[in-house]
C-alpha positions as CSV (number, residue, x, y, z in Angstrom):
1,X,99.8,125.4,72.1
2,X,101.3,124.6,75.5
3,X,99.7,126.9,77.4
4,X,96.0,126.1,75.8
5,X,96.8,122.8,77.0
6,X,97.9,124.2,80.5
7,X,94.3,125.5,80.6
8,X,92.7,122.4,79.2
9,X,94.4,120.4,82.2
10,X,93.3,123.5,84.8
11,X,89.5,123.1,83.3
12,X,89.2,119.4,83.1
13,X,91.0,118.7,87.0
14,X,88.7,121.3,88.0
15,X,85.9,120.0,86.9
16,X,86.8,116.2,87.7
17,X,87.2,117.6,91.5
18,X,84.2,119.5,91.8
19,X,82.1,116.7,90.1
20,X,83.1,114.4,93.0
21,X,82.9,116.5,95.5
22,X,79.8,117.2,94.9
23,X,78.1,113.9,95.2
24,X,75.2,113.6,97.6
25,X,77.4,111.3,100.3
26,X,79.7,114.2,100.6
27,X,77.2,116.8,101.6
28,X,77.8,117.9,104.9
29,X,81.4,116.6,105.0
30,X,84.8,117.8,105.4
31,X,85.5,115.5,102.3
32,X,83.1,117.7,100.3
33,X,85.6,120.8,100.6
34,X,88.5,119.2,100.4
35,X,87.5,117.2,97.1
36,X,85.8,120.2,95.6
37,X,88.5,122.5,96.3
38,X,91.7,120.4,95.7
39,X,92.1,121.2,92.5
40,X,92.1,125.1,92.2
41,X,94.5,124.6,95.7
42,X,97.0,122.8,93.4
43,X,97.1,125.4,90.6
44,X,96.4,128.3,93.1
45,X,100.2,127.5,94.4
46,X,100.9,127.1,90.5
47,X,100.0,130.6,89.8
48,X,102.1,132.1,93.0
49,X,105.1,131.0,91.3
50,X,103.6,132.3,88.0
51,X,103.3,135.3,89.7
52,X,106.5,135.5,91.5
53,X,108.5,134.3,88.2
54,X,106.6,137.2,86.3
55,X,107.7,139.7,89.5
56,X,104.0,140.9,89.8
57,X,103.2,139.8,93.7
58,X,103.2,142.8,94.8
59,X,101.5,144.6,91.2
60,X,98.4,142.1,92.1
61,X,98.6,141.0,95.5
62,X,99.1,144.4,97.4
63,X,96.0,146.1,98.8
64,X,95.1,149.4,97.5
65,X,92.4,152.0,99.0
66,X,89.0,151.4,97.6
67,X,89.8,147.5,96.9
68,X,87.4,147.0,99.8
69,X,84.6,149.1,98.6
70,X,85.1,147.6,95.1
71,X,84.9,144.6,96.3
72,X,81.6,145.2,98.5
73,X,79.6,147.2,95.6
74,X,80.1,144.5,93.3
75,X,79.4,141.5,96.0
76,X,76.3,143.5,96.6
77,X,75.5,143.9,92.9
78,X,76.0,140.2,92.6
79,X,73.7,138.9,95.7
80,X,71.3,141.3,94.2
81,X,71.0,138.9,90.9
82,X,71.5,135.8,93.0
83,X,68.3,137.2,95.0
84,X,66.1,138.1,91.7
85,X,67.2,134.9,90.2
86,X,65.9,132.5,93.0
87,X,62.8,134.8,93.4
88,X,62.1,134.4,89.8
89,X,63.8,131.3,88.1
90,X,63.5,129.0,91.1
91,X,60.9,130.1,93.6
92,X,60.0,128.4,96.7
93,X,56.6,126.0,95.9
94,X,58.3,124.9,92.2
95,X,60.4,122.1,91.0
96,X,63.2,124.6,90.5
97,X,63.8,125.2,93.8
98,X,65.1,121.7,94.3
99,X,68.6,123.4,92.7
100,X,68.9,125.6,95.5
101,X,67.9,122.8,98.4
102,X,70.0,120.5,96.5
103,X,73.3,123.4,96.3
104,X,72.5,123.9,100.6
105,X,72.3,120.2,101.3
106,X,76.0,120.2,100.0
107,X,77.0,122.6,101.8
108,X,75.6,120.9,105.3
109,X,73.6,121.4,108.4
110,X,73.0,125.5,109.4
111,X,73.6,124.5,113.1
112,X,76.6,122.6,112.5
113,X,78.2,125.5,109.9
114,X,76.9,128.2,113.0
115,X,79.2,125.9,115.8
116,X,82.2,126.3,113.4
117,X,81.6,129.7,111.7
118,X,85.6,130.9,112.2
119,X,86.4,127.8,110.0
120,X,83.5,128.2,107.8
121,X,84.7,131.8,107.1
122,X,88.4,131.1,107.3
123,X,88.0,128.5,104.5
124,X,85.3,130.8,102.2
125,X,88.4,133.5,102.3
126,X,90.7,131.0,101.1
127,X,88.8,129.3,98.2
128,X,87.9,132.8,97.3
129,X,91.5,133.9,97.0
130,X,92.5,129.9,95.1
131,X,89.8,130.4,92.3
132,X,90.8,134.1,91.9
133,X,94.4,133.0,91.5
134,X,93.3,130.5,88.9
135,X,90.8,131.5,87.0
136,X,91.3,135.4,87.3
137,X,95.1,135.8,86.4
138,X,96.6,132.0,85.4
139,X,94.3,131.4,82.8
140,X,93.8,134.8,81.2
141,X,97.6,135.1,81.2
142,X,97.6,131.6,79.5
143,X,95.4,132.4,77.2
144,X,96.5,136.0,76.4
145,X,99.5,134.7,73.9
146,X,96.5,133.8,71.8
147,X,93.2,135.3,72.5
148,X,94.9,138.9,73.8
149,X,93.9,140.6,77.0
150,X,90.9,142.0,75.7
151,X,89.1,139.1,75.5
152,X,91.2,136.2,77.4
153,X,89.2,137.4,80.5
154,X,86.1,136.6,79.3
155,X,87.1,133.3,77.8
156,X,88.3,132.9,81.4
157,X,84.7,133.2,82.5
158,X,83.4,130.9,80.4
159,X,85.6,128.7,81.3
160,X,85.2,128.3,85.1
161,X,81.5,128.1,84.4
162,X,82.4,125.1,82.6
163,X,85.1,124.0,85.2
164,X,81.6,124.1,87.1
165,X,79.4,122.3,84.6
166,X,80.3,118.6,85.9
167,X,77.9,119.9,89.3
168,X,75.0,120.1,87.0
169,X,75.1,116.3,86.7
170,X,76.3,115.4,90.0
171,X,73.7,117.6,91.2
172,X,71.2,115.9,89.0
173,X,67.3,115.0,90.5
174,X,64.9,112.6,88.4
175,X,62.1,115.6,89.1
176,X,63.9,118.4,88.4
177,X,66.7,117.2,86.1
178,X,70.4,118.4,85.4
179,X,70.9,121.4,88.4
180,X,72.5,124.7,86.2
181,X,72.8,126.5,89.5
182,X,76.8,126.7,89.9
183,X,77.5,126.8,86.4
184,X,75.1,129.5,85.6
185,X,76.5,131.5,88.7
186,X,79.8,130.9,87.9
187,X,79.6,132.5,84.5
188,X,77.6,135.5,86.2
189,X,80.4,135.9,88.8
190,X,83.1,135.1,86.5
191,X,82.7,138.2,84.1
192,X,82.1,140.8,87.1
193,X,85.0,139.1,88.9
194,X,87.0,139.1,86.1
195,X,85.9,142.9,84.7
196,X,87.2,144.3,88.3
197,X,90.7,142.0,87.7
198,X,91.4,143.7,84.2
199,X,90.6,147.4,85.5
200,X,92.4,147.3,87.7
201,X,95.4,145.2,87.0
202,X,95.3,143.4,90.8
203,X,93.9,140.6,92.2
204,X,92.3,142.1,95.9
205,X,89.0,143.5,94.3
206,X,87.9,140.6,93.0
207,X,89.3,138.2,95.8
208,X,87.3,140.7,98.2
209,X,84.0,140.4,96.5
210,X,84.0,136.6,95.4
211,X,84.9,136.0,99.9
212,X,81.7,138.5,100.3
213,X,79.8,136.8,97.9
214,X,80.1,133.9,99.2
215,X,79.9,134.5,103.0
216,X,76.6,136.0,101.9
217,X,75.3,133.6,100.0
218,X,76.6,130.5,102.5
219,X,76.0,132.2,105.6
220,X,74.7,135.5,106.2
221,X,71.8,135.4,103.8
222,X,70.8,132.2,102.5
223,X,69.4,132.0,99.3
224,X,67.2,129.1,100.9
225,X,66.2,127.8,104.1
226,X,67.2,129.9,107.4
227,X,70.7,132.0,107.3
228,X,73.5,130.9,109.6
């Protein structure tokens, strides 16, 4: 029972962080990533010492050949869905779309993310890296004394959608309602991310394709509105 509650207090700080960092006066703001990502920092650091209690660092952590290329197919697989999903779910000229304007006025101004594109990468790597931490070996080995690896994974998915679904409300528009972007996405990522964590026992795959996934998505190929 202690560690369902462990993951209880990992989902609900989560999800109180990223609900107020994602209010509209934070978009564009250092205090938007600092708030939203708080949270998975402080039980990122929680799940080093897990790791270096259980003597696994190096079992997760070290970089093996074809972690890269793992981690690039599956980014790529992932965009791919991202891509059909805002061509077909939330097209430009509908309502819908308003989730995706709304998700890119969070993360601020193109020109001013271009002028500081080292930090803006630097920062993508590490969040990448936190939520993998978290939500990709601390809670599936929390919930594994019950659920068993086979499926603590993908109750791990579900849950950092819903460590996500707080944004669908602070997200929220009179004329297109509550925004299911994140959460939806974060369910989506969270099983691929967390199938390439099981196969492979290590951390690096998934790490590599949630940092490429997300420069992609930020940065590189926008989603909506011109790519920085």
């Amino acid at each position: 029972m202690w560690n369902l509650a462990k993951v209880l207090f990992v989902v609900v700080t989560v999800g109180v962080t990223t609900f107020l960092g994602f209010q509209e006066r934070h978009a564009g703001t250092p205090t938007f990533f600092f708030v939203t990502l708080s949270g998975t920092a402080v039980f990122a650091v929680y799940a080093v010492y897990h790791l270096l209690e259980a003597g696994e660092v190096r079992q997760r952590l070290w970089i093996r050949g074809g972690d890269f290329t793992l981690g690039t197919v599956s980014a790529a697989a992932l965009f791919g869905a991202a891509f059909a999903f805002a061509r077909w779910v939330a097209p430009l000229g509908t309502p819908r779309a308003g989730w995706l304007l709304r998700v890119y006025l969070q993360l601020g101004d193109p020109d001013v993310l271009r002028k500081k594109v080292a930090l803006v990468w630097i920062a993508i790597a590490l969040a990448a890296l936190a939520e993998e931490l978290v939500f990709r070996y601390l809670v599936p080995a929390l919930l594994e004394e019950k659920l068993g690896s086979r499926y603590a994974w993908i109750a791990s998915a579900g849950l950092y959608s819903l460590a996500h679904a707080p944004t669908a409300f602070a997200m929220r528009r009179a004329e297109t309602g509550l925004n299911p972007l994140l959460p939806v996405a974060a369910l989506g990522c969270g099983l691929v991310w967390g199938a390439l964590a099981r196969r492979t026992g290590r951390l690096l795959p998934s790490v590599f394709s949630h940092a490429i996934f997300n420069v992609a998505v930020v940065m590189m190929f926008r989603l909506y509105g011109p790519s920085v």
